[in-house]
C-alpha positions in Angstrom: 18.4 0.0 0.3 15.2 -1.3 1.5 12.0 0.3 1.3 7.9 -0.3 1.0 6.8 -1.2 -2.7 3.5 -1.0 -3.8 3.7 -2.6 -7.4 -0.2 -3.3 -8.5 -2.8 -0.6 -8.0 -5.2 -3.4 -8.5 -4.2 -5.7 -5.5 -4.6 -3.4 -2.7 -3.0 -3.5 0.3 -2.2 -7.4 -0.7 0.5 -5.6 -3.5 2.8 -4.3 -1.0 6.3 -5.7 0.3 8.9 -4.6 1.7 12.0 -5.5 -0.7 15.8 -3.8 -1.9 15.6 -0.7 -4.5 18.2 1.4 -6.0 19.5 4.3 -4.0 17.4 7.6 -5.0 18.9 10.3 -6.6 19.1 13.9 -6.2 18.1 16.6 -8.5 18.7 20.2 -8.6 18.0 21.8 -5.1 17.3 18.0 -3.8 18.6 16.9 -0.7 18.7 12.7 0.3 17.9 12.5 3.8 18.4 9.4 5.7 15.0 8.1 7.4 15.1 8.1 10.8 11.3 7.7 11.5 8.8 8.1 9.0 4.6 8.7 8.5 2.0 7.7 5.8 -1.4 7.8 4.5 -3.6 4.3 4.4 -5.4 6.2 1.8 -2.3 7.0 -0.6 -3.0 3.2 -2.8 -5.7 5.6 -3.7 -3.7 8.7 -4.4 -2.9 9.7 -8.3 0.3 10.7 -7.4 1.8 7.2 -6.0 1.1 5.4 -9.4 1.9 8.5 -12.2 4.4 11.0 -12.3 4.1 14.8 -12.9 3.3 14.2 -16.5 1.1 11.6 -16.8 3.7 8.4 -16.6 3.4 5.2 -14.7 5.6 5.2 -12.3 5.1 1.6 -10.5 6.9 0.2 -8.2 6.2 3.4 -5.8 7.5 3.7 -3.0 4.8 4.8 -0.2 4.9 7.3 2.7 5.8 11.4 2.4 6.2 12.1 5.8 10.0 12.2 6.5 12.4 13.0 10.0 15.7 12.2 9.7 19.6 13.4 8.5 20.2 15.3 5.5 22.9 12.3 3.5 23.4 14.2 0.4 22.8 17.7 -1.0 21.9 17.9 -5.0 23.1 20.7 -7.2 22.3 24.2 -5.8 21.0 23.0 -2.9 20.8 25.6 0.0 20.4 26.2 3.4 20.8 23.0 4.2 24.1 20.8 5.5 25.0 17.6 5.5 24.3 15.6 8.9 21.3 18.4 9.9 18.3 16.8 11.6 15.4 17.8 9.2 11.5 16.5 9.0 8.7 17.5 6.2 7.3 16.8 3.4 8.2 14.3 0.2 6.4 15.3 -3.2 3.5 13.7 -3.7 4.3 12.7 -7.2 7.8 11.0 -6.4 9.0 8.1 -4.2 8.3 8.7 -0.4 10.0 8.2 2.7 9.0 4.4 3.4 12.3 3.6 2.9 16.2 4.1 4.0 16.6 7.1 2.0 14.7 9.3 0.2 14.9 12.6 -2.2 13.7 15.5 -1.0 12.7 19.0 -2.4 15.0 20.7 0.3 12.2 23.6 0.5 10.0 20.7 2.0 12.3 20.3 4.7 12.5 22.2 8.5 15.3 22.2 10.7 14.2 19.7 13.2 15.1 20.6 17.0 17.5 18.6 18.7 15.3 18.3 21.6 11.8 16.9 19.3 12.5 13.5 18.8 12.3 11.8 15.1 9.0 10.1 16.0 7.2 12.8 16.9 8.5 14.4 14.0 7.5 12.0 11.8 4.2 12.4 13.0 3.6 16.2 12.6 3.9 16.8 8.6 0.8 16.0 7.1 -1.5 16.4 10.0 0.1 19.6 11.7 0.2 21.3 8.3 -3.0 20.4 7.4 -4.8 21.8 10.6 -2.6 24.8 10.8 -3.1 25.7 6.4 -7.5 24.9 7.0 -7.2 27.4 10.1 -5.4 29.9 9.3 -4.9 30.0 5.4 -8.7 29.2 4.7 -10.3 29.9 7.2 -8.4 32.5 8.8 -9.7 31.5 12.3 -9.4 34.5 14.8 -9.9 35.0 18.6 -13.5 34.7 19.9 -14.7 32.9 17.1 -16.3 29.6 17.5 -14.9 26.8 15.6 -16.2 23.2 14.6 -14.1 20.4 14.2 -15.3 16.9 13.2 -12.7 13.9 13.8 -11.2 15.7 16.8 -9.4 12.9 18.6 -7.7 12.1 15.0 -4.7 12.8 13.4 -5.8 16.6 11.9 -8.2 17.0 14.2 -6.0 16.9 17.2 -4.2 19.4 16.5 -6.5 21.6 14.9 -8.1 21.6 18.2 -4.7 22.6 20.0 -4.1 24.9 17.3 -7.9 26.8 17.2 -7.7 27.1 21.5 -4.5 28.4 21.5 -5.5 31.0 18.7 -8.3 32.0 21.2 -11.2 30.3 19.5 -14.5 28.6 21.2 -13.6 24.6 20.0 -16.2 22.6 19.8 -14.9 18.4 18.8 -16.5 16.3 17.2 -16.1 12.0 17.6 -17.2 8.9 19.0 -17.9 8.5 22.9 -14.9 6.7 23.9 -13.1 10.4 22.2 -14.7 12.9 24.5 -12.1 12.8 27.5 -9.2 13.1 24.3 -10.7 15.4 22.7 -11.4 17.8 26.0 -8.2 17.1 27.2 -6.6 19.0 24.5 -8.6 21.5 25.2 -12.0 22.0 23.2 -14.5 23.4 25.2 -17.4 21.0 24.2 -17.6 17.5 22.5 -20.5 16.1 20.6 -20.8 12.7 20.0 -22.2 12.5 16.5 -23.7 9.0 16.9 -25.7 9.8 20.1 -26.1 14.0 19.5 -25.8 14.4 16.4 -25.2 17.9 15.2 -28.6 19.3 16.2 -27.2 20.5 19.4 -24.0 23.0 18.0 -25.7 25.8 17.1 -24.2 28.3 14.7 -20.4 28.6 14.4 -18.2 30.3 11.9 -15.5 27.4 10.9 -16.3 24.0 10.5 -13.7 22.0 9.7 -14.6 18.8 8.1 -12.5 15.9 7.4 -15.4 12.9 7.4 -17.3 14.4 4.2 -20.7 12.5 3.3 -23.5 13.2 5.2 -21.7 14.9 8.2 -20.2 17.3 5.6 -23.5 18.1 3.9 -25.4 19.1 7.2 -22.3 21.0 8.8 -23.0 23.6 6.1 -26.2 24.8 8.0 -24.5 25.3 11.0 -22.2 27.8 9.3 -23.2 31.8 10.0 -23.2 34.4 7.4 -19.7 35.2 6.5 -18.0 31.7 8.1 -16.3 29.3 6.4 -16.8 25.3 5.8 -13.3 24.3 5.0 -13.0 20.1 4.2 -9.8 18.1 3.5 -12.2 14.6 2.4 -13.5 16.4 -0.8 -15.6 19.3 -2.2 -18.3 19.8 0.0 -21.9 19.6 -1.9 -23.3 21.9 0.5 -22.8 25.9 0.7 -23.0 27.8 3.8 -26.0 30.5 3.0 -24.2 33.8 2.7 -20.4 32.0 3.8 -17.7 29.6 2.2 -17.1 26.3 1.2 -14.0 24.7 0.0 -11.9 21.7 -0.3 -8.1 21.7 -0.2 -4.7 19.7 0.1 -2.0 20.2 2.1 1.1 22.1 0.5 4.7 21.5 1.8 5.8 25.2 3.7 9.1 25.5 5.9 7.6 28.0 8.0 4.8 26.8 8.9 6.6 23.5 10.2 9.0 25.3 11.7 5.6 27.5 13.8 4.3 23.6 14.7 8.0 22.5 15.9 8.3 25.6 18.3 5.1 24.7 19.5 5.8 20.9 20.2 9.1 21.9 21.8 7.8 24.3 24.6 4.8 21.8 25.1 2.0 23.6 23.1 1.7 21.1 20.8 0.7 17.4 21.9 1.2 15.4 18.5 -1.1 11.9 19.1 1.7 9.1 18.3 0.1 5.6 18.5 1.9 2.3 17.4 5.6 2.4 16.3 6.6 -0.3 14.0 10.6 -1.4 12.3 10.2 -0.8 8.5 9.7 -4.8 8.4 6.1 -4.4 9.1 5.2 -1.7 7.6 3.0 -3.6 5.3 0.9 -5.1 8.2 0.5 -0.6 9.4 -1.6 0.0 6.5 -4.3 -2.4 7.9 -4.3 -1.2 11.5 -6.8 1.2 13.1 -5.3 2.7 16.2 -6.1 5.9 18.1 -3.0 8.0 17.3 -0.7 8.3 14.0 1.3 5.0 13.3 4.9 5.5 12.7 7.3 3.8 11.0 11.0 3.5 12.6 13.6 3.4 9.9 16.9 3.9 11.4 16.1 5.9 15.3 20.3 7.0 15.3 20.6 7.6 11.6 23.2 4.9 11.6 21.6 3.4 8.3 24.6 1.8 6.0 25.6 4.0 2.6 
């Protein structure tokens, strides 16, 4: 099968091709699903996890990409609740090969049902990002109606759906971004935006959740604009800077089937707006790593799951 190498953790973006690997292999409760559509990280050249396994080993080539939609091709030993041809989307391990490929292996626990009316590119979009907001909101933060929330990189990938997420919950959203981001950002419904290069954060006022996903210097003054008992929750690193008498932390985003399947319900009855931007064939995905586009890139594997065994 084909799929996206990254052989040299010293060459950058300049060590990646696209080139024919062995099929992957199950293990117990594994499942192969065959891509349909997948998402990535430009940061994961920089992630532990693509270049050592579990215990420590290099495990170069790696194959990039853990954001997965497509059809379940395989089912490993003990493997339940999921069947053969189902339409599924999630997560890959973080410490295995990904889903830049034409098959991938799959904790089947990492996996949703995927609706047959939310298409594979939107699903391919939702993993990382839609988890991500929904875990800082309402695992960390535990956002709840009325309270004001703070959210820097609104019109991004996290951010946009945090802000979906935080309005429908029946917070006061308040997005953060550049200027050409305000009509996004308050078209998915935050009630104010502030343009950190021209307003800086001088003008917010007190709020009870930031959520940061900039860090640096941003990160380190959000913490004063964080009440007593609020939380500053930040997905780019620990935060240096404690709110007085509230919370900081720093997490990652954990594979959960429920949670998925909450963000899926809310795409299909139109909730949910996931920001897709540029759709490339699995042939370029070396050239997506280097782009900078409003809206997640997507990489289209095999749209009908027609791929050849």
């Amino acid at each position: 099968m084909r799929a996206l190498l990254a052989a040299d953790r010293t060459a950058g973006f300049g060590g990646l091709a696209v080139r024919d690997v062995g099929h992957p292999h199950t293990a117990e409760n594994d499942v192969v699903v065959r891509v349909c559509a997948a998402g990535f990280t430009p940061g994961e050249l920089d992630w532990p996890g693509t270049w050592t396994d579990r215990n420590g080993h290099d495990r170069a080539p790696s194959v990039l990409g853990h954001e997965v939609s497509g059809v379940v091709a395989e089912l490993g030993f003990g493997t339940t609740g999921l069947t053969i041809g189902q339409r599924v989307c999630g997560l890959t391990d973080w410490a295995r090969d990904g889903s830049l490929a034409e098959y991938v292996a799959v904790e089947a626990r990492n996996l949703a049902p995927l609706p047959a009316d939310v298409d594979h590119t939107t699903a391919a979009a939702l993993p990382i990002s839609g988890l991500t907001a929904w875990q800082a909101l309402f695992v960390h933060a535990t956002v709840r109606p009325g309270q004001s929330v703070l959210i820097h990189g609104a019109a991004g990938a996290v951010g946009s759906v945090a802000v979906q997420l935080a309005r429908e919950a029946g917070a006061h959203v308040i997005g953060t971004g550049r200027a050409d981001d305000r009509d996004v950002v308050l078209g998915l419904g935050a009630a104010e935006f502030v343009d950190l290069a021209a307003d800086g954060l001088d003008s917010v006022g007190e709020v009870d959740v930031v959520l940061d996903v900039i860090g640096g210097d941003v990160a380190n003054r959000s913490a004063a604009l964080v009440r007593a008992g609020g939380t500053l929750v930040s997905i780019a690193g620990p935060p240096e800077n404690t709110p007085r008498d509230g919370r900081a932390l720093f997490f990652v985003v954990e594979p959960d089937r429920h949670q998925l399947a909450e963000l899926l319900e809310r795409v299909r009855s139109g909730r949910l707006r996931v920001l897709v931007g540029d759709v490339l064939e699995l042939g370029d995905a070396v050239s997506a790593f280097t782009r900078r586009r409003r809206g997640k890139t997507i990489i289209r594997v095999d749209p009908q799951g027609t791929a050849p065994s």
